[in-house]
Each structure stands twice: as C-alpha cells, then as structure tokens.
C-alpha positions in Angstrom: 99.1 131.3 52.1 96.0 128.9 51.5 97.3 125.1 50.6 96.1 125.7 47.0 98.8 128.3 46.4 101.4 126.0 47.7 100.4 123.0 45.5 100.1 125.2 42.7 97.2 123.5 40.9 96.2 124.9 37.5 93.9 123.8 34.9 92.8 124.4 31.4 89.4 123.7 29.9 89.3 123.0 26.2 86.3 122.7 24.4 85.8 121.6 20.7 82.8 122.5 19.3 82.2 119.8 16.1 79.8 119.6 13.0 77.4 116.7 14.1 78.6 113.8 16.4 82.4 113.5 16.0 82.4 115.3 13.2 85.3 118.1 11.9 86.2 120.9 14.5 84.5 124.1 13.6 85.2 125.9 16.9 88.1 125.8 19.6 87.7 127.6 23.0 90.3 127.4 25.5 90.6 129.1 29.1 92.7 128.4 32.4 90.1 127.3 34.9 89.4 128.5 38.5 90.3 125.6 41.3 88.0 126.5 44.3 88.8 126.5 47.6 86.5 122.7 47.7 89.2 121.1 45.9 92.2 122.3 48.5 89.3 120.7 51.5 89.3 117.2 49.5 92.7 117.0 48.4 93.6 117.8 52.6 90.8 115.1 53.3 92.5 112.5 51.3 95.8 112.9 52.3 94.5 113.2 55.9 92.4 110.3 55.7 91.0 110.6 59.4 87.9 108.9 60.6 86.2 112.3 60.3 87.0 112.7 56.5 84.8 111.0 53.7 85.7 108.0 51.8 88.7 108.2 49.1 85.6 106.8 46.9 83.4 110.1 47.8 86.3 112.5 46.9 87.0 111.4 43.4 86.2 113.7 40.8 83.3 112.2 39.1 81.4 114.3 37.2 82.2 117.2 34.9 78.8 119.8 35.0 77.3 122.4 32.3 75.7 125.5 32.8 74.2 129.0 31.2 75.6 131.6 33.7 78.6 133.5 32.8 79.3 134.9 36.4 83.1 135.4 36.5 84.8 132.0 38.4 85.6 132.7 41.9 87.6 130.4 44.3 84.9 130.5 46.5 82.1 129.2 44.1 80.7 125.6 45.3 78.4 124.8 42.2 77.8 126.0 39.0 75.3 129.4 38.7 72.9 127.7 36.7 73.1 124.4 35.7 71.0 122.2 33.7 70.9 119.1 35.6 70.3 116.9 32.6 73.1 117.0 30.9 75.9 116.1 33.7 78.2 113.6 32.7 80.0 110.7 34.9 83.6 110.8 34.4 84.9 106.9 34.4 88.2 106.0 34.1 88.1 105.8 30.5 87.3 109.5 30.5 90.3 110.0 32.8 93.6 110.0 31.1 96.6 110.4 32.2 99.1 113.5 30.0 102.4 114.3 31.2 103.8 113.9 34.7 101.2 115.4 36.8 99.0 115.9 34.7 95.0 114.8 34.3 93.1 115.5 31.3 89.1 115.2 32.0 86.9 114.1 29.0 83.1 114.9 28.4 81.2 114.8 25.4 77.6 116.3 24.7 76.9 114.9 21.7 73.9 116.3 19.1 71.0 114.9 21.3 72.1 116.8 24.5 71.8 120.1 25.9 70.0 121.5 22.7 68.2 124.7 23.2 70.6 126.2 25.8 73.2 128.6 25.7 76.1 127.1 27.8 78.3 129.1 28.9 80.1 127.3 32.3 81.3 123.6 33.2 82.1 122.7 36.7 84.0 119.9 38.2 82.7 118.0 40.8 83.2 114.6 43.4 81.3 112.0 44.0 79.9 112.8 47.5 78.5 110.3 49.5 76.1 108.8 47.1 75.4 108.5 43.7 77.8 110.9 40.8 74.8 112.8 39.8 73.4 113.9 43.2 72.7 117.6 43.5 75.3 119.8 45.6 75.6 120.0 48.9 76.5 117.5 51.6 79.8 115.5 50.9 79.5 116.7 46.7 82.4 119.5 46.3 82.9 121.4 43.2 86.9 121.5 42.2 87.1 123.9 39.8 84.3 126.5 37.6 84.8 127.9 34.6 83.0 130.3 32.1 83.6 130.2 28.8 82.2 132.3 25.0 78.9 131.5 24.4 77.8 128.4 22.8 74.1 128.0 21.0 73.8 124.3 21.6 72.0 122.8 19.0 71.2 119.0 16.9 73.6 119.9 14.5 77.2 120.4 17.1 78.7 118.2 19.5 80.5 119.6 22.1 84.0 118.1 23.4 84.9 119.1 26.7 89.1 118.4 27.9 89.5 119.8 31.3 93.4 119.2 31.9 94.9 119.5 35.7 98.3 119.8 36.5 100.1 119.8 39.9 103.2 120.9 40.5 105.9 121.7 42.8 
C-alpha cells in the first residue's frame, strides 16, 4: 500500500467559466482530481524533515498550472502534457483558504486577458521548488495532482475560475 492510499487524499477541481471578468456563471465543470505519486514524496519530506529533504518553503504548493492536453491523469504524471507557461498562476495565501476540517480549497483566476486563443483542457498543481514559483519542472518543483477536464475555447469575452479543493482524511 503506497502512503497516498493510507492518507487518503482526494481532491476536486471546479472550474467556473464566467461572461467577461467576474461576470455571471455561464459554465460549471467539476471532476475529482488525480494526486500523483510527487505529492505522497513531499508530504513524506515534510513530515521527515531530514537534512536531506528540501525546505518546508520549497514544498508548498505554490502554483496552480494550465494546459491543452487531455491525456487521461495518471499518478505517475510529474508535469502537465502541454502547458502554456504564460499563464501559471502563484497561489498566495489569499488564494489559499481554508473549508471544512481538512480541507484546502485552491483559487486561480484567468481573467479575459489571459490564455486567449488556447484550448485548455488540464490544470496541474505544483510546489515551489527551490527557487522562484514559476520555474519550469524538474529539480525540487513537484507536481501534486493533474487533472483534465471538457474542453474550453479561451477567449476575451470568458474568465475562467479555477477551485481546486483537497481533503485529507483518516
């Protein structure tokens, strides 16, 4: 049994698609998400903590990632399948929110100036590694959990609003 099973992490990725920026909801999409095995590797680093294990700071999650691949999610993924590196976005605290008891809800928002002209289809969830949020995979940056989701034509007239929730429990 891999740690993962035994934490029994899930997630669900929400994503309101809205007329203009903050304007009324004219799509809802909603799917569980796929924890890789990365996030099981930094939630054992920073309960470890050893000399040998990166930084609490570097294992955060930090940035929430979008794509145009719709590969099926597999634990084993350790970056999205085809992301577009300019619209990844930090997640501060204020875009970390605590729900219920054990539970983390994500936020990201592209608003009408972002992403146009691609046709997202995955977000990823990804730490901070040992330099800046936005670096590129690989090294100390670990992807937590993938997700596809429907199609979306991103355009000037939608905003998209992403809500990854995590829950742990026993």
């Amino acid at each position: 049994m891999h740690f993962i099973d035994t934490l029994k992490m899930v997630g669900t990725l929400v994503i309101y698609v809205r007329q203009g920026d903050g304007g009324p909801i004219i799509r809802t999409l909603s799917k569980r998400n796929t924890i890789t095995f990365d996030a099981s590797e930094v939630v054992r680093q920073l309960v470890a903590q050893r000399a040998t294990d990166y930084a609490p700071s570097n294992l955060m999650l930090a940035s929430m990632r979008f794509g145009t691949n719709n590969t099926t999610p597999s634990r084993y993924d350790t970056n999205l399948h085809a992301e577009d590196p300019t619209i990844r976005k930090q997640l501060t605290d204020a875009k970390k929110i605590n729900g219920l008891p054990g539970e983390l809800i994500l936020q990201a928002t592209l608003v009408t100036t972002e992403g146009n002209g691609n046709t997202l289809c995955e977000a990823g969830l990804f730490t901070a590694g040992a330099s800046a949020w936005n670096d590129p995979i690989g090294g100390s940056l670990k992807c937590w959990a993938r997700q596809v989701h429907g199609a979306i034509v991103k355009t000037s007239s939608i905003s998209l609003d992403y809500n990854w929730t995590l829950q742990f429990t026993a």
